[in-house]
C-alpha positions as CSV (number, residue, x, y, z in Angstrom):
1,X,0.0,0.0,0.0
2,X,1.2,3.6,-0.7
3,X,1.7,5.2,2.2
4,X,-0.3,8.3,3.1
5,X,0.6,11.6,5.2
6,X,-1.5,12.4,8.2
7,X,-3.0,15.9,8.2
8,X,-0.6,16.6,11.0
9,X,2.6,15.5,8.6
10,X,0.6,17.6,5.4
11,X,1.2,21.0,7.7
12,X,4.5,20.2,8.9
13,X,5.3,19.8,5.2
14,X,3.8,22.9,4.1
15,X,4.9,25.1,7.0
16,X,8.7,24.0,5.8
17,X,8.3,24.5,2.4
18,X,6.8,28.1,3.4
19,X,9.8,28.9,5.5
20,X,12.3,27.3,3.1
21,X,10.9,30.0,0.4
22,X,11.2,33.1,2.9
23,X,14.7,32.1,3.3
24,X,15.4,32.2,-0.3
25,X,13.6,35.4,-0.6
26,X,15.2,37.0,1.9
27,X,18.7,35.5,0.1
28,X,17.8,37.1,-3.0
29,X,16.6,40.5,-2.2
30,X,19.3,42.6,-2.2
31,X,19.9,41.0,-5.8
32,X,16.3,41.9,-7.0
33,X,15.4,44.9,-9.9
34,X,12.8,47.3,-8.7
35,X,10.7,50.3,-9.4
36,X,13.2,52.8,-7.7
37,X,16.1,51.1,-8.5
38,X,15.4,50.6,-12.6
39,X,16.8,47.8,-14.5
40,X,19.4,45.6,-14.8
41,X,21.7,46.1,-18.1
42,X,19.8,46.2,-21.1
43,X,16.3,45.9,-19.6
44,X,13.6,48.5,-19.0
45,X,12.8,48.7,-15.4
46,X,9.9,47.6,-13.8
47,X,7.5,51.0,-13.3
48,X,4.3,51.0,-11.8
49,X,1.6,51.0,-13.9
50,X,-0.2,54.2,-14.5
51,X,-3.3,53.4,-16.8
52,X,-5.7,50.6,-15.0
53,X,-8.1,49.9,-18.1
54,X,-7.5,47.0,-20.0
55,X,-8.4,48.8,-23.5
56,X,-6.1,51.8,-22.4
57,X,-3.2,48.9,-21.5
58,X,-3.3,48.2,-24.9
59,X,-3.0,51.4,-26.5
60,X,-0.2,52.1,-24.8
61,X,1.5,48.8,-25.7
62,X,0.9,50.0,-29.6
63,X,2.0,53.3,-28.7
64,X,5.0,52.1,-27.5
65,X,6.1,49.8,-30.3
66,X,5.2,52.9,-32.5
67,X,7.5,54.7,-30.6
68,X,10.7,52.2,-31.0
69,X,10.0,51.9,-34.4
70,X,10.4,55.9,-34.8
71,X,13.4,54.9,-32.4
72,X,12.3,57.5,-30.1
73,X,11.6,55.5,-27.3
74,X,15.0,55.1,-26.0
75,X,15.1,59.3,-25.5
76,X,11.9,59.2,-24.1
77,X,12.5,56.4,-21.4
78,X,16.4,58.1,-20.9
79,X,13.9,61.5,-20.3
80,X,11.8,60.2,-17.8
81,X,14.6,58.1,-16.0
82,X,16.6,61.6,-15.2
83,X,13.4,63.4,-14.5
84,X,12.8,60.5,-11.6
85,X,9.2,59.7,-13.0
86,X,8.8,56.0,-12.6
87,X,6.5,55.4,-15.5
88,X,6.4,54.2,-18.7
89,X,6.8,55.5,-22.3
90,X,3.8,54.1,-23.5
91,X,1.7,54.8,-20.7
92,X,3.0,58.6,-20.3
93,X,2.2,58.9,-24.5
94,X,-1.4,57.7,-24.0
95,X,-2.2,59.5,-21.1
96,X,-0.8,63.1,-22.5
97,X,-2.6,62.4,-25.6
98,X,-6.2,61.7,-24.1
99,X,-5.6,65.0,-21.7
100,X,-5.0,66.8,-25.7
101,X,-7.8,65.6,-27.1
102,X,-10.1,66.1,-24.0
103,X,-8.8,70.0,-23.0
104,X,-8.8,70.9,-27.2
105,X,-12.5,69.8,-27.2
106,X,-13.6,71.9,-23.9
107,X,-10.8,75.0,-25.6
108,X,-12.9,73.8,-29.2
109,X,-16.4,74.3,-27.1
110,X,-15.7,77.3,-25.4
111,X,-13.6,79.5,-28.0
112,X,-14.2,77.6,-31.2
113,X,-11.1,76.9,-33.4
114,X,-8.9,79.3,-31.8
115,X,-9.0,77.8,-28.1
116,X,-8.9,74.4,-29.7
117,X,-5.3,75.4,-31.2
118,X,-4.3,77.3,-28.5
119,X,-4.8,74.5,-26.2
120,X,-3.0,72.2,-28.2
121,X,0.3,74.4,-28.6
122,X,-0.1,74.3,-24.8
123,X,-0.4,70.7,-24.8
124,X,2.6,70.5,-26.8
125,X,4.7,72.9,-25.0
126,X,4.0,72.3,-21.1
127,X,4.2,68.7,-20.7
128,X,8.1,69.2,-22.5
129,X,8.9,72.1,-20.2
130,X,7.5,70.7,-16.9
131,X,9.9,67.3,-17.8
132,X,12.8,69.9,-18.2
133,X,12.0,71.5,-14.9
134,X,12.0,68.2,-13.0
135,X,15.0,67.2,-14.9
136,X,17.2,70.0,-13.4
137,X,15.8,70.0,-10.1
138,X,16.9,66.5,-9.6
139,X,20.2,67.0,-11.6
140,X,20.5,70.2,-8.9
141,X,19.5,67.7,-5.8
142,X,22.3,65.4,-6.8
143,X,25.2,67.9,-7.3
144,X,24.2,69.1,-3.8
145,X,23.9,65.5,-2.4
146,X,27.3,65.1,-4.2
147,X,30.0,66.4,-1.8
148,X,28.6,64.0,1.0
149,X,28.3,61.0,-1.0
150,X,31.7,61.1,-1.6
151,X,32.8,62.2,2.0
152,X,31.1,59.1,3.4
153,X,32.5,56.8,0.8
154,X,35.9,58.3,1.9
155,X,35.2,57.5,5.2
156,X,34.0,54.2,4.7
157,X,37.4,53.1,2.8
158,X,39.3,54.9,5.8
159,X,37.4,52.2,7.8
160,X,38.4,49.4,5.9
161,X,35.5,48.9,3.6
162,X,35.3,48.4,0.4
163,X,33.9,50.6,-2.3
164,X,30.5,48.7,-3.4
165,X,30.1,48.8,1.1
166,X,30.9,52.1,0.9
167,X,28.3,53.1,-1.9
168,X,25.7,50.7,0.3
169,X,26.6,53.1,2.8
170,X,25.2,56.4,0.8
171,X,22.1,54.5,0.0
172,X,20.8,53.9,3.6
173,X,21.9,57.0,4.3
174,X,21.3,59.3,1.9
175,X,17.8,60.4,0.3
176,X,16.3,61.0,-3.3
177,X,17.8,61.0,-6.1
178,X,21.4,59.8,-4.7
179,X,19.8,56.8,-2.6
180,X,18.1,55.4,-5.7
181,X,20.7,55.8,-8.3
182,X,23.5,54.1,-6.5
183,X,21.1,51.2,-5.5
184,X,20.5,50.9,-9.1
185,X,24.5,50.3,-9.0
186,X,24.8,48.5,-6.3
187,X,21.7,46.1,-7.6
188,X,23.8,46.0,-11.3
189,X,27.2,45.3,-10.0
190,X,25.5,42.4,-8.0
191,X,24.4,41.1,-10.8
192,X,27.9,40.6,-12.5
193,X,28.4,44.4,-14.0
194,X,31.7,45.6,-13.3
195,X,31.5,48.6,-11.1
196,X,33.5,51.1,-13.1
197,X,31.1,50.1,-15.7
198,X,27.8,50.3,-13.9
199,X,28.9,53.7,-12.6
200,X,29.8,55.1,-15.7
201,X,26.5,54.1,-16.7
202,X,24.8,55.9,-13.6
203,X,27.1,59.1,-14.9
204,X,26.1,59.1,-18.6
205,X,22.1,58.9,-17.1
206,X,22.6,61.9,-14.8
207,X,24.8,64.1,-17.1
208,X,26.7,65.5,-13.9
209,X,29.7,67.0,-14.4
210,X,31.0,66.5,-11.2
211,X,29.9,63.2,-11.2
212,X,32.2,62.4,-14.1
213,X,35.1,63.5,-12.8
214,X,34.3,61.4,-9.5
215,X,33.7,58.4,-11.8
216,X,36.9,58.8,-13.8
217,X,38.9,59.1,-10.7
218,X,37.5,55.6,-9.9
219,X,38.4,54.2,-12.9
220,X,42.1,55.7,-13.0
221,X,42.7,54.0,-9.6
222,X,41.4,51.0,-10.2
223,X,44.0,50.8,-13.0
224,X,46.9,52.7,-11.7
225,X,46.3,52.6,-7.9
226,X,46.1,55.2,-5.4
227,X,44.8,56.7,-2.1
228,X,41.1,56.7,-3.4
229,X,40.1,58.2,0.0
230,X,42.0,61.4,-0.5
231,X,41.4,61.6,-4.1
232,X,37.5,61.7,-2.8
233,X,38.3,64.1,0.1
234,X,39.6,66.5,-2.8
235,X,37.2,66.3,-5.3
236,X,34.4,67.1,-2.4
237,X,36.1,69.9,-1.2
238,X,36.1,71.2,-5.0
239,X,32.1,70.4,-5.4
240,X,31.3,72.3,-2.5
241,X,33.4,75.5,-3.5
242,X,31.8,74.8,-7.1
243,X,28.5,74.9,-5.2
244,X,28.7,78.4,-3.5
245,X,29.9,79.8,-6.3
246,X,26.8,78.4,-8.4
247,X,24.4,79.8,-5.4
248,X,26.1,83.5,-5.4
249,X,26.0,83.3,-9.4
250,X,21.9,82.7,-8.5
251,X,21.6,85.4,-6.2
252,X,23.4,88.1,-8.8
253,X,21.1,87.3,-11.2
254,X,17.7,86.5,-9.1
255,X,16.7,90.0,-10.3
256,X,17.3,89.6,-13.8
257,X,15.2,86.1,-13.5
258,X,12.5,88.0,-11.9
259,X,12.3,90.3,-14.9
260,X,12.2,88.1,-17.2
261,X,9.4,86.2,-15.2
262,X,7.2,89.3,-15.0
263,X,7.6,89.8,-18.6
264,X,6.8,86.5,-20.0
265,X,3.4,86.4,-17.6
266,X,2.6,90.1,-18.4
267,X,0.6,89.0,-21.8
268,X,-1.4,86.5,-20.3
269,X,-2.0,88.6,-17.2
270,X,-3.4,91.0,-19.2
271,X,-5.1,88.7,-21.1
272,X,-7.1,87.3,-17.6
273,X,-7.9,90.8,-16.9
274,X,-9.5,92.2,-19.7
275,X,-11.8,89.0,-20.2
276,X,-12.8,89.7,-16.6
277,X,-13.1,93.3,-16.6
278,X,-14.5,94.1,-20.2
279,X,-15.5,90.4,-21.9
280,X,-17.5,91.4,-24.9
281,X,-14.2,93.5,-26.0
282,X,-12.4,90.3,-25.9
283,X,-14.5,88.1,-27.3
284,X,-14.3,89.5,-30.8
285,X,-11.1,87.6,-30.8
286,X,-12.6,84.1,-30.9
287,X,-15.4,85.4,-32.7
288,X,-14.3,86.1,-35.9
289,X,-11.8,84.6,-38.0
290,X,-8.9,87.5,-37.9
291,X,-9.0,87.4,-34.3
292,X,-8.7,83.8,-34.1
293,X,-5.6,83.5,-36.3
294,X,-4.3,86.5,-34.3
295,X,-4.6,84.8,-30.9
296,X,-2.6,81.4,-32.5
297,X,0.1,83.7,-33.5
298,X,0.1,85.8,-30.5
299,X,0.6,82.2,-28.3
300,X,3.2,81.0,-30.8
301,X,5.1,84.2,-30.2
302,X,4.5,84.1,-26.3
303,X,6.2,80.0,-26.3
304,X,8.7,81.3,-28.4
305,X,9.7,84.5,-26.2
306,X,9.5,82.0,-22.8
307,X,11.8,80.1,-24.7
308,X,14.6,82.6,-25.5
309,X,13.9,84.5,-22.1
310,X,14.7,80.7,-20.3
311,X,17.7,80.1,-22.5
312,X,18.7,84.0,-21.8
313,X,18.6,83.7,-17.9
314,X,20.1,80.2,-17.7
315,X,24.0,80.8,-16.5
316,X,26.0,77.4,-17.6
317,X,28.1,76.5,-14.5
């Protein structure tokens, strides 16, 4: 007869198996891909998903091929990665152009073909400048995080450690965006990446100057040798003067900024106030055909001047 397990014998045997997977979980962690962390080499990383419906789901998919056979999906996903937006290129696509069609039929309904347009230059032009905002305010987080990461590295090689401890060091102790992108190292050189080569990839996706340099330096004394503890002593006393002189540079030109602030928001202000104060006067401008090609102009003209006001004001330090 074949023998038979007891209920008793059935949980003992699944209560083993259950704590025989924990521990392998818990073995593997530190060598798993996630959201925060991105991919390994030469995968997307996992990002949460932003659209929920199954018929949106597969729009974005198609959108997504459609975008690497235009082979702009590579810029796109390199985009979001150094804006710090955990989402997909297909999914962002989809989503910014439902918003367009949605907004240019309430701009369509409201001030015929001339809000319609106006709302789609709009659509074209914000999403691309808010990206470029959060783009430099993490690239400007991570300069400033910069100096420190490289103090406590020092430190930890003073102490004996080794450089991938070191960097495991930063990321427990660090925050945003320098906790996540040396994970993403530390998770890649795990994995079998050399280190020079998973940092140098961390450096070409932040485009940090600084970083560079600090990079470079690990990858001249891992070849030639050398107090690397020092070397990262000296390069964060360099960031930080590099960093007061960026911030006084900001101060002597806040006014300038301001200026050209107040002059790019002037037309639109006025704009707000004369449909509040005296509607019927503006009106005739979505009214009749001359004032509707006037307004599209007049908006063209206004992304263009924010434009060459931003690339004006902007000081290259």
């Amino acid at each position: 007869m074949r023998p038979t397990l007891t209920q008793s014998s059935r949980l003992h045997f699944h209560l083993g198996g259950f704590r025989r997977s924990q521990r392998l979980a818990a073995l593997l962690h530190p060598y798993q891909l996630s959201a925060e962390t991105g991919a390994g080499t030469g995968q997307e990383a996992k990002r949460p998903t932003l659209l929920t419906i199954r018929q949106l789901q597969a729009l974005a998919e198609h959108l997504d091929a459609l975008a690497e056979r235009l082979h702009v999906r590579s810029r796109l996903s390199n985009a979001l990665e150094r804006a710090g937006a955990p989402v997909k290129v297909g999914e962002v696509i989809t989503t910014w152009l439902l918003g367009t069609v949605i907004l240019a039929g309430f701009g369509w309904a409201l001030a015929g073909p001339a809000g319609g347009g106006i709302v789609v230059l709009l659509a074209l032009a914000v999403p691309l400048a808010a990206l470029q905002a959060a783009t430099e305010h993490r690239a400007k987080l991570f300069a400033e995080q910069l100096p420190d990461v490289l103090r406590l590295t020092a430190s930890s090689l003073r102490a004996g450690f080794s450089l991938l401890q070191g960097l495991e060091a930063v990321t427990k102790q660090l925050q945003e965006p320098c906790a996540g992108e040396f994970q993403r190292v530390l998770t890649e050189a795990r994995l079998g990446r050399p280190v020079e080569e998973a940092l140098e990839a961390a450096a070409a996706r932040i485009a940090n100057a600084d970083f560079s340099e600090s990079v470079a330096a690990v990858r001249i004394q891992q070849e030639a040798g050398g107090n690397l503890a020092a070397l990262f002593d000296t390069l964060a006393g360099t960031m930080l003067r590099r960093l007061r002189l960026r911030r006084e540079i900001r101060t002597l030109t806040a006014e300038v900024r301001l200026s050209a602030y107040l002059l790019g928001a002037m037309p639109l202000l006025l704009a707000i106030f004369l449909f509040v104060v005296d509607r019927p006067y503006i009106a005739e401008l979505f009214r009749t055909k001359p004032g509707q090609v006037a307004v599209l102009v007049a908006v063209v003209l206004q992304l263009l001047g924010f434009f060459w006001m931003y690339r004006t004001i902007k000081i290259e330090t």
